[in-house]
Short mmCIF file of the C-alpha atoms (twelve columns), coordinates in Angstrom:
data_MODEL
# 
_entry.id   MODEL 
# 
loop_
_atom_site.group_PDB 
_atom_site.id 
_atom_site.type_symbol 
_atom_site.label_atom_id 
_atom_site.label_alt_id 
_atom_site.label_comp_id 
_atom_site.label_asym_id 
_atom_site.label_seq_id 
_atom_site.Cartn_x 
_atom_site.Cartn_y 
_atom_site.Cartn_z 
_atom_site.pdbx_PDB_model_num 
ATOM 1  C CA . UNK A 1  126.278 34.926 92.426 1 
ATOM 2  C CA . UNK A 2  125.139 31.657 91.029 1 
ATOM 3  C CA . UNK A 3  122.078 33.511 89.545 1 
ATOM 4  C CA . UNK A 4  124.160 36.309 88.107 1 
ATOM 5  C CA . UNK A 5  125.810 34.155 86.538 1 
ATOM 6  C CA . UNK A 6  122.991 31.664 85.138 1 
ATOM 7  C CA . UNK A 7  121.242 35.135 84.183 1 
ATOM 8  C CA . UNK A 8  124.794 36.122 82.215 1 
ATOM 9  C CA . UNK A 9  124.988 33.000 80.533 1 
ATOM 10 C CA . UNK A 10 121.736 32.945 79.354 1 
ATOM 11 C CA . UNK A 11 122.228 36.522 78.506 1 
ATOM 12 C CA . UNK A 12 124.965 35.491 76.305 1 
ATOM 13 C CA . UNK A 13 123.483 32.346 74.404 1 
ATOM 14 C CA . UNK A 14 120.085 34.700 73.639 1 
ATOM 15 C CA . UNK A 15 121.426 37.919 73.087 1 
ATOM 16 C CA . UNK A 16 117.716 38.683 72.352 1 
ATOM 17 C CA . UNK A 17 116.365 38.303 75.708 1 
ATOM 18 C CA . UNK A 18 119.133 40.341 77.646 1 
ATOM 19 C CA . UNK A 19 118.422 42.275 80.480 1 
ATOM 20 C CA . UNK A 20 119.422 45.982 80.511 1 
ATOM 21 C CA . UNK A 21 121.616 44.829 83.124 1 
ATOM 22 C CA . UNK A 22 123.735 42.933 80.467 1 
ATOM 23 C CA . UNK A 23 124.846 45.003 77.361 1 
ATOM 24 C CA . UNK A 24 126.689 43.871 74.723 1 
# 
């Protein structure tokens, strides 16, 4: 969960470097 979350985060702050996993 803790890495989910880290991964979301960082997903979030570089919106350029999502994973497929995370859309936005």
């Amino acid at each position: 969960m803790k890495l989910d979350f880290i991964s979301y985060t960082i997903c979030f702050l570089y919106k350029n470097k999502c994973h497929v996993k995370y859309q936005f």
